[in-house]
N, C-alpha and C positions, 0 to 999 in steps of 0.2 A: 601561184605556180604549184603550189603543194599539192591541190584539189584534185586540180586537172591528171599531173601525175599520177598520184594515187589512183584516178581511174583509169588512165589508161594501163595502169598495173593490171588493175583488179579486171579489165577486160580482158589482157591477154591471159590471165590464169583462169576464167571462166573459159575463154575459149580452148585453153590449151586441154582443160578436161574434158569437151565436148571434141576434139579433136582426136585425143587418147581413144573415147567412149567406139566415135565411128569410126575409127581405123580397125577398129576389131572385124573383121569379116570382107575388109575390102578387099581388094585385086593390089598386088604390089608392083610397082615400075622399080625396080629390084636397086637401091634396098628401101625405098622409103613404100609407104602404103597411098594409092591415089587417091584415095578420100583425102588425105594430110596436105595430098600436091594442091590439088582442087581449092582446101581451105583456104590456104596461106596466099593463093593469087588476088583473095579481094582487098584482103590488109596488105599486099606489093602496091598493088595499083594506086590504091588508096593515096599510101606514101610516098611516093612518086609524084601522084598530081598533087599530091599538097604542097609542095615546095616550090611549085612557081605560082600555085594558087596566095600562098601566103605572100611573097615574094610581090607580085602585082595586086594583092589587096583585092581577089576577084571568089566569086561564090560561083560563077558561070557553071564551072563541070563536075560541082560537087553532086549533082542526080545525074548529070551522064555518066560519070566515072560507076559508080552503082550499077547502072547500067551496063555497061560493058563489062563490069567485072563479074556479073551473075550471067552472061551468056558466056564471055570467057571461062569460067570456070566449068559448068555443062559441056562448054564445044571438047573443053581438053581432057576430060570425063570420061565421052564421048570416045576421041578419039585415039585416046590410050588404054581405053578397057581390050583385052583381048577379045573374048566374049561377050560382047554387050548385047542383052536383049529387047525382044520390041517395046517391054514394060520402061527400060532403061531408056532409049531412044525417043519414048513418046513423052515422058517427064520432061526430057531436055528438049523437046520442040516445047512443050507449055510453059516451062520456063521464061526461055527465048523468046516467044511471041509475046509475055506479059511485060519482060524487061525491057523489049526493043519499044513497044509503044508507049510504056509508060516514061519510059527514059527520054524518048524524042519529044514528047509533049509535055514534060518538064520543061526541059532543054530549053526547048521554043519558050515556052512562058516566062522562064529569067532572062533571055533575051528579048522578048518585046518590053517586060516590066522595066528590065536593065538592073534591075538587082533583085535580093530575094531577103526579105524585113528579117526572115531567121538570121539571118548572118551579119547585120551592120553593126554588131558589137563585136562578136566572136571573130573578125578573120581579123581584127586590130591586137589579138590578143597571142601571143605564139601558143603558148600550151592548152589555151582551152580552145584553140583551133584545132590542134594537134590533136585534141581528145577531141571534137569533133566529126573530124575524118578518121581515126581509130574507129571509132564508133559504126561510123559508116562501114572501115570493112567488116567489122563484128556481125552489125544489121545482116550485110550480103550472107557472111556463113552462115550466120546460125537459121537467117527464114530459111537458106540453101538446105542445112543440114537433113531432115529428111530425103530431101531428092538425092542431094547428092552421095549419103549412106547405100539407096537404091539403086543409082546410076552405076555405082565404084562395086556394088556387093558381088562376092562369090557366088552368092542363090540366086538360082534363077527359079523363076513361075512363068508358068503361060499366062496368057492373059486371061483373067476371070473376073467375078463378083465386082470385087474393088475396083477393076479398073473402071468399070461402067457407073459406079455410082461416084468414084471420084472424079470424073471425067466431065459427070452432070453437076457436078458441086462447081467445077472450075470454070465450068460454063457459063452457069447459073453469074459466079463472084464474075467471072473477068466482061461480062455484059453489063452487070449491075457498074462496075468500077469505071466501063468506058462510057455507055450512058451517062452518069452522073456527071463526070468530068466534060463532057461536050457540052449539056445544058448549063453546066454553070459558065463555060469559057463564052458561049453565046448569050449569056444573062450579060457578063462583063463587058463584052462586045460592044450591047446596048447601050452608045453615051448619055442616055436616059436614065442607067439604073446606078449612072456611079455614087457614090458614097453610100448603095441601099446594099439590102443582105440577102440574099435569093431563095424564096420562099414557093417555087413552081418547080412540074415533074418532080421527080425522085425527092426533090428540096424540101417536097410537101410535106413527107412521109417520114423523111428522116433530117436527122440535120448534120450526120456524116454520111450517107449513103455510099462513094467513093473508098470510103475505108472499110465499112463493112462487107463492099465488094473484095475488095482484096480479101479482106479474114477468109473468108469465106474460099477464095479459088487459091489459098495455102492451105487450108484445110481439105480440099479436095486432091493438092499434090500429094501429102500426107496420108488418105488415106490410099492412094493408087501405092506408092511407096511400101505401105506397111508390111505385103507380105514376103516381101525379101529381105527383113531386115530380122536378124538374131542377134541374140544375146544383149552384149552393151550397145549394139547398135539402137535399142530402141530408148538409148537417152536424146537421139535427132527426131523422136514426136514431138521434143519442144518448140520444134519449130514453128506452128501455127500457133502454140500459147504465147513466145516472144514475137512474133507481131501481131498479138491481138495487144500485148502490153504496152510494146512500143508507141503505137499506134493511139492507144486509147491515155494512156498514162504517162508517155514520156515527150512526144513530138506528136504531131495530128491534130488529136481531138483538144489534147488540154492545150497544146497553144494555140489553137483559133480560138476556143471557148472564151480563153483570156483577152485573146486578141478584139473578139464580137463585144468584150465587155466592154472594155476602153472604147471601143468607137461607137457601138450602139446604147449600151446601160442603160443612160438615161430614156432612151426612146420604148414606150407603155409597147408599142406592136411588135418590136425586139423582143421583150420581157415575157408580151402574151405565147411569141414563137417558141421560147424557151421553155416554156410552162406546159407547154399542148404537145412540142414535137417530141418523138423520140430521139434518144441521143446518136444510136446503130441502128437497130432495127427495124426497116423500114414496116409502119403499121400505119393505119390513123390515128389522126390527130385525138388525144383525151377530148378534146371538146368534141367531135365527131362520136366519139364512144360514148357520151353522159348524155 
């Protein structure tokens, strides 16, 4: 119990700084600041569905709730800014488009699997579930927090430079991210390939492709963002550095790594995959290069 606690402590006083940070320079829905409203909806949601998630012992809407709570947040963004400009407005569709698809293609996948391997210890557990789904709405804010600093902000910019080159980044990530996820869902598909590890397209080149599309189209939110944001607002650019971390070091990469270990290890064409592919960035193979 302690553990779990203690983090969801230390989550909400990390968040509650980065909260302070981007309320500087928002729009206020009088008296609180929207950037603060926006935050606080992904940690409601959150807790809300954990309590009949815990309750029936189900992982089902733990990536929809995410889901909804990162367009939820945007729409009411959106549609409580007095002055919201088209910088502001285009954020929140790229948001929204990446949430909704990736959140229904979760969705679907714990529902054809019927359950999701992260979770068959944790939702047995009340407080390290509870730190679970905390976590989750932290995840929503904080990749949020530069959009949503830009969404909520006072300053307005016409659109220029950045828009265009973060636009091509998002592009670039949210192609790479849907690609990768449809060949591997059709490698799965294949009742041929079950117990194998998927080593074609994008698969070839990287061996999270999927996630480094994401980095990738937060970092191009992030750079569209940037130039509306002053003063302590610009502690919400850690947004694309907390999901490269998340991603690579907390959830993603390191538990499939681990996961690839226990099930493939002992297998020498596992081992050679491991040794030749990159980890994110899709390149060729070392043995391609030597």
């Amino acid at each position: 119990m302690l553990k779990p606690l203690v983090g969801i402590i230390a989550i909400l006083l990390i968040s509650s700084a980065l909260i302070f940070a981007g309320s500087q320079g928002s729009v206020y829905v009088p008296p609180v600041p929207l950037f603060a409203i926006c935050a606080g909806l992904g940690f409601i949601l959150h807790w809300m569905v954990f309590i009949p998630s815990y309750y029936f012992q189900t992982e089902h809407y733990f990536d929809l709730t995410g889901s909804v709570s990162y367009v939820g947040a945007v729409t009411v963004a959106v549609v409580m800014h007095p002055l919201l400009d088209l910088r502001g407005l285009l954020i929140a569709v790229l948001v929204s488009v990446w949430a909704i698809r990736l959140g229904s293609f979760l969705f679907l996948r714990v529902k054809r699997a019927g359950h999701d391997r992260r979770f068959t210890e944790l939702k047995t557990r009340f407080w390290r579930y509870l730190f679970t789904w905390t976590l989750g709405g932290a995840w929503v804010f904080i990749t949020l927090a530069a959009a949503l600093a830009s969404i909520t902000s006072m300053t307005q910019r016409p659109l220029d430079i950045w828009v265009g080159v973060g636009l091509i980044f998002w592009i670039i990530g949210f192609s790479i991210e849907v690609l990768a996820d449809r060949q591997k869902s059709e490698f799965r598909n294949n009742a041929n390939n079950a117990e194998k590890f998927i080593t074609t397209g994008l698969w070839k080149y990287s061996r999270h492709p999927n996630y480094f599309g994401e980095i990738i189209l937060w970092l191009g939110i992030a750079i569209i963002a940037f130039p509306t944001l002053v003063g302590w607002q610009y502690a919400a650019l850690v947004s694309p550095i907390f999901v490269t971390f998340l991603l690579v070091k907390v959830s993603g990469v390191k538990l499939l790594e681990e996961s690839g270990q226990k099930r493939w290890g002992s297998d020498p064409t596992y081992q050679k995959y491991i040794a030749n592919t990159s980890v994110l960035l899709p390149m060729p193979s070392r043995s391609e290069l030597n």
